[in-house]
C-alpha positions as CSV (number, residue, x, y, z in Angstrom):
1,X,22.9,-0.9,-4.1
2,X,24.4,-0.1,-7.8
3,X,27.4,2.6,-6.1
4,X,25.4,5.7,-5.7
5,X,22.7,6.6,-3.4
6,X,21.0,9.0,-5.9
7,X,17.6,7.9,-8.2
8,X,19.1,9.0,-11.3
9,X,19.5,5.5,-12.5
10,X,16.1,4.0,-11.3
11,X,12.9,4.1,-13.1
12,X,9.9,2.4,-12.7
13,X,7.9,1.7,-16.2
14,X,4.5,0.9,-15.2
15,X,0.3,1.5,-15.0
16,X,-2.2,1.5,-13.1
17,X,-4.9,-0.7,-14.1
18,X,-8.4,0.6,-15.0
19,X,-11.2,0.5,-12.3
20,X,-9.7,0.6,-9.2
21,X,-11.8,2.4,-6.5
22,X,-11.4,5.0,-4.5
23,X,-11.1,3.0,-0.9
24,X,-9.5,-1.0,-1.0
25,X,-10.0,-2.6,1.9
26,X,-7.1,-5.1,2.8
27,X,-7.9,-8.8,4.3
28,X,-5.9,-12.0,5.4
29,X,-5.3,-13.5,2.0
30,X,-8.2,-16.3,2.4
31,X,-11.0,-16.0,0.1
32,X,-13.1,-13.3,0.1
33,X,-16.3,-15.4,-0.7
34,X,-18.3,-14.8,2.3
35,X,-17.1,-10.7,3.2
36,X,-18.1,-9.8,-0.5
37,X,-21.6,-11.6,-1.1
38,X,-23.5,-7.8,-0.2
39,X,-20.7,-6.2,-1.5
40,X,-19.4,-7.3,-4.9
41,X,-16.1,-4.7,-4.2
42,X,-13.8,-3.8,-7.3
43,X,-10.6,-4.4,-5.5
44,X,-9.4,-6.4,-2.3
45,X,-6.1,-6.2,-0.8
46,X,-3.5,-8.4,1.0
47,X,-0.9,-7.3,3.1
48,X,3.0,-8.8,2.3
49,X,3.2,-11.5,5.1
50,X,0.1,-12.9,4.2
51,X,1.9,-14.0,0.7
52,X,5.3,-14.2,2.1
53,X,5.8,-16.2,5.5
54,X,7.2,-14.3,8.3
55,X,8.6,-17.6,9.6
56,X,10.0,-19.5,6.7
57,X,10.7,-16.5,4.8
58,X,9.2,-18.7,1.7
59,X,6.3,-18.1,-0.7
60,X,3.2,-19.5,0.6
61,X,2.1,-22.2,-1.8
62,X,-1.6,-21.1,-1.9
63,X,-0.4,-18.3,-3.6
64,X,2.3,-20.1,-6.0
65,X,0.0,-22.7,-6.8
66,X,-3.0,-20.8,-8.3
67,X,-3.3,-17.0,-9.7
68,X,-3.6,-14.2,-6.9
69,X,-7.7,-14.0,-8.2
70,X,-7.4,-17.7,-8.0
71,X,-6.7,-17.4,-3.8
72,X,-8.9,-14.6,-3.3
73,X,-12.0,-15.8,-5.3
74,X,-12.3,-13.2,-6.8
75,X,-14.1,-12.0,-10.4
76,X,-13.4,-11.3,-13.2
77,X,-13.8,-7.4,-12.6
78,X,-12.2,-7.6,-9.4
79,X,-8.6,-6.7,-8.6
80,X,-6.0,-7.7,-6.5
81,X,-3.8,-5.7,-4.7
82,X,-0.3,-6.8,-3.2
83,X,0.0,-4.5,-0.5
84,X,3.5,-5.0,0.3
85,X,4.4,-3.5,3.4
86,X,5.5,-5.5,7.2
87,X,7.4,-5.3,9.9
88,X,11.3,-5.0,9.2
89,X,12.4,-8.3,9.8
90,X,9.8,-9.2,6.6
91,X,10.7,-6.5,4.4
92,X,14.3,-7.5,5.1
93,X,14.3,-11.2,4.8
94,X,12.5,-10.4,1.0
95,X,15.1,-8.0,0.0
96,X,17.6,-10.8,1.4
97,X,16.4,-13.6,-0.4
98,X,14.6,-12.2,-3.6
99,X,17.9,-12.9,-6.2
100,X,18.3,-16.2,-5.1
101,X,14.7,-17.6,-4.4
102,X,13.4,-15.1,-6.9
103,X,10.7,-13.7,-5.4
104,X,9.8,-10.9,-7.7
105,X,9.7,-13.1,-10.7
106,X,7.5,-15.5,-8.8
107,X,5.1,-13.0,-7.6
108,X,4.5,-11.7,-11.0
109,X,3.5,-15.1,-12.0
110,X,0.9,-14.8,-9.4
111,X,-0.7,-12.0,-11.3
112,X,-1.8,-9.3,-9.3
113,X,-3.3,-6.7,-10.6
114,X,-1.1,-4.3,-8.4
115,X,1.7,-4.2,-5.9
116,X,3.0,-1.7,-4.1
117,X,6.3,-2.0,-3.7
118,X,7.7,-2.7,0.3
119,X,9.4,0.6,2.1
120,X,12.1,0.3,3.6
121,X,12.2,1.9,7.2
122,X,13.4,5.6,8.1
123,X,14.0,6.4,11.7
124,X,15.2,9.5,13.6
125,X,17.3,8.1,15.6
126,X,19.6,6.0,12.7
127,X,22.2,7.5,10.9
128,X,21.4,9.6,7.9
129,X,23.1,7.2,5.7
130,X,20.7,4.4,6.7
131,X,18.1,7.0,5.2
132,X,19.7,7.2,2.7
133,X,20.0,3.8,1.7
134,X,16.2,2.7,2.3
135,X,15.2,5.2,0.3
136,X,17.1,3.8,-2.8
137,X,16.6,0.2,-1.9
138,X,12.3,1.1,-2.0
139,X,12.7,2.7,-5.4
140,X,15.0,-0.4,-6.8
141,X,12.7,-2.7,-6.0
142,X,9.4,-0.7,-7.6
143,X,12.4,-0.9,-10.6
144,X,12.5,-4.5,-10.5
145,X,9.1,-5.5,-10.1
146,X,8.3,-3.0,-13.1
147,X,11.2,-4.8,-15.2
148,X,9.2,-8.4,-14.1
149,X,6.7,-7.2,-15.9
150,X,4.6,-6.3,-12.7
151,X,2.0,-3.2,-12.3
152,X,4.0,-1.9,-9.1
153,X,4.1,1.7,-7.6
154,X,7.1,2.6,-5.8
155,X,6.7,3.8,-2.0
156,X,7.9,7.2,-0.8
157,X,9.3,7.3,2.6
158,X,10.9,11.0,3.9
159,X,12.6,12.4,6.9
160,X,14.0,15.9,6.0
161,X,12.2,18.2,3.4
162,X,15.8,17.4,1.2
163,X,14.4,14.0,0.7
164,X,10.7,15.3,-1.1
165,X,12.6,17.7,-3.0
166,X,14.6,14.5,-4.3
167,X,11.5,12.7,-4.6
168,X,9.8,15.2,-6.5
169,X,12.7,15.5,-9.1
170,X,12.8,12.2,-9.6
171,X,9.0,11.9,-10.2
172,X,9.3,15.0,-13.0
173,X,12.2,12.9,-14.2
174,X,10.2,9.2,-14.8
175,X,7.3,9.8,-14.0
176,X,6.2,6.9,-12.3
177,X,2.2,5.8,-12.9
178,X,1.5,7.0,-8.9
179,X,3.2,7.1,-5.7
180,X,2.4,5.2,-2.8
181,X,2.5,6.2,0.8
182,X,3.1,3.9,4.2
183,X,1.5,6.0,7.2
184,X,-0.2,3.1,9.2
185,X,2.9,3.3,11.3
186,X,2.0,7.0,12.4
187,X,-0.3,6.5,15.4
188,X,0.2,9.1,17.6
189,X,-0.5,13.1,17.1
190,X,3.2,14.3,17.8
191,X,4.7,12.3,14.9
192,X,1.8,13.1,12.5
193,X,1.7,16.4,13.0
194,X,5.5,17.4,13.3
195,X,6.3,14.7,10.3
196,X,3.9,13.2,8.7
197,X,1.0,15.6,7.9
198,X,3.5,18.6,6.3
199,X,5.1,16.2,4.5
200,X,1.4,15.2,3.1
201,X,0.7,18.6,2.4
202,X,4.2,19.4,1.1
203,X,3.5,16.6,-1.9
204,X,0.2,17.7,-2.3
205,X,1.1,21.2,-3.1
206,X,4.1,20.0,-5.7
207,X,3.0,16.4,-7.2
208,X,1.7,16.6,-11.1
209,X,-1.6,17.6,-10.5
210,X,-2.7,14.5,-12.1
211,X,-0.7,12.0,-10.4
212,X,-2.2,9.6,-8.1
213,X,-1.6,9.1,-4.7
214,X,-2.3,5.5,-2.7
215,X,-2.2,5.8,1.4
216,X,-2.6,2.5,3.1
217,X,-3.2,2.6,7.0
218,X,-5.4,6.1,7.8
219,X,-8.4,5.1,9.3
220,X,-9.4,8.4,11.9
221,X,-12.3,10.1,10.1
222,X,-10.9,13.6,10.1
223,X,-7.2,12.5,9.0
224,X,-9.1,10.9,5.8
225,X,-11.3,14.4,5.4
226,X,-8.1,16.4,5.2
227,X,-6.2,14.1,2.8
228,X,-9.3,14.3,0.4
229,X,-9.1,18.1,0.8
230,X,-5.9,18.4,-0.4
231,X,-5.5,15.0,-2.8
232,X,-8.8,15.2,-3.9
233,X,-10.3,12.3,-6.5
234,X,-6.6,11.3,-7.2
235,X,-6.5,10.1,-3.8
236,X,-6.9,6.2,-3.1
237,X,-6.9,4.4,0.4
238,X,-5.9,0.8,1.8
239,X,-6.7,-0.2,5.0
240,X,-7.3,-3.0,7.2
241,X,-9.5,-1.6,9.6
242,X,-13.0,-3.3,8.3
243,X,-11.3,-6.7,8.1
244,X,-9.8,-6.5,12.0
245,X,-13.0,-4.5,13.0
246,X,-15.4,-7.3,11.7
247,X,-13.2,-10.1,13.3
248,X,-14.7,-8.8,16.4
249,X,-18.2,-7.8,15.6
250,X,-17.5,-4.0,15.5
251,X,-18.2,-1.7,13.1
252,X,-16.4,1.8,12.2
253,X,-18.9,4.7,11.6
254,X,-19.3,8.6,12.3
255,X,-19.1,8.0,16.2
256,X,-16.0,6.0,15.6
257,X,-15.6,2.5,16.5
258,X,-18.9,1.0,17.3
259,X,-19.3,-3.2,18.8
260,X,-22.5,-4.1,17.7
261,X,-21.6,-7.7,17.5
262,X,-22.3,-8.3,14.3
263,X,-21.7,-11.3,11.9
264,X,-18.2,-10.7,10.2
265,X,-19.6,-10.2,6.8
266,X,-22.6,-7.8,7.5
267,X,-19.9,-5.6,9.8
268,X,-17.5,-5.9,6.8
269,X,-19.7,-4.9,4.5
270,X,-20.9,-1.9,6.8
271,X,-17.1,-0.4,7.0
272,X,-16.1,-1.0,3.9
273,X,-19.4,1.2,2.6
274,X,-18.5,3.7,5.5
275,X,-15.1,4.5,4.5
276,X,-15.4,4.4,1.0
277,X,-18.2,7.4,1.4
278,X,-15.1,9.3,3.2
279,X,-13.7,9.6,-0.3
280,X,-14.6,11.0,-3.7
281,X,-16.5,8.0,-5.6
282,X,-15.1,6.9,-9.1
């Protein structure tokens, strides 16, 4: 962990690249041939355990034998997104195993166009000191996919307000290229409103004005209406919802979740359009 369980000695030296929109939606690592033919989207993303097995805890070799693009058939003008976030046996296993098997180095040879960096989990009932030190092990390894050359943006993870006031003096200190947020984990109303939702607005209220802010996992119509009321056009969103939705025929649309049984790629394409007119276009 380096001896200390402050940020002073971590930055994270990267950029966003150009043209990303305003709503990436996130699928199972296959090509995305067939779900983009109506759509043509700038940007796709793929969640961690599609590119790192849960099982073997190795590198799938569909994505260390060609370029990321290469997997996802994807454009030129399209980008792809590491989303790195999974359960904590995954996120664990990489942080394990990345020296010796070195998996950053070899995921920036698959040449994404952007990964955000895995969080490390924060609950409330594990000692503070287990807070403390998943907070510092998310920020080291933003550092060390930025040194690997790698357009990364480190993931913020809070309990206490103490731990946004860190945060936020480390971000006036760097000045990281944007901050990314996990909150596909908050389901229920209790935890969002008593934990997640202030600390949303707490960020929103004392961020840079112009730095961006990535939130993978909202998908409830009015939760995405506030965040663009307080984020604005800085805001960006991942989810998975159009992917899992269209696996089944459904769509998501103003009344909500709607089975119209529809081929996968024409409900796709509907929830993708749906959700990315929740959010200021770019």
């Amino acid at each position: 962990m380096g001896g200390t369980l402050t940020f002073d000695d971590i930055s994270v030296d990267s950029m966003l690249p150009d043209g990303l929109p305003s709503f990436i939606p996130m699928t199972d690592g296959s090509a995305v041939t067939k779900l983009d033919a109506s759509l043509n989207w700038p940007a796709y993303g793929v969640g961690l355990r599609r590119v790192f097995s849960p099982d073997t805890h190795t590198l799938y070799k569909r994505f260390t034998e060609q370029t990321a693009r290469q997997a996802l058939a994807l454009g030129d003008h399209q980008k792809a997104v590491l989303v790195g976030y999974g359960e904590d046996p995954l996120v664990e296993a990489f942080w394990t195993r990345r020296g010796r098997d070195r998996l950053v180095e070899r995921i920036a040879e698959q040449e994404w166009d952007l990964v955000l960096s895995c969080n490390y989990s924060i609950y409330g009932d594990w000692p503070r000191t287990e807070h403390l030190l998943n907070m510092r092990r998310s920020l080291l390894l933003a550092q060390e996919f930025a040194e690997a050359g790698v357009n990364v943006v480190p993931n913020v993870y809070w309990f206490r307000l103490e731990d946004l006031q860190r945060y936020l003096s480390w971000i006036d200190d760097t000045q990281p290229a944007a901050i990314a947020i996990n909150v596909q984990t908050v389901r229920d109303n209790a935890d969002w409103d008593s934990w997640e939702r202030p600390g949303l607005h707490w960020l929103a209220a004392h961020l840079p004005k112009d730095m961006p802010v990535i939130l993978t996992g909202l998908s409830r119509a009015n939760r995405i209406a506030e965040m663009v009321q307080i984020f604005g056009s800085r805001l960006t969103l991942i989810s998975q919802n159009p992917h899992q939705y269209a696996l089944h025929g459904a769509i998501m649309g103003p009344n909500g979740r709607e089975d119209v049984h529809a081929r996968t790629e024409d409900a796709f394409a509907s929830t993708v359009q749906y959700m990315a007119s929740l959010l200021p276009s770019r």
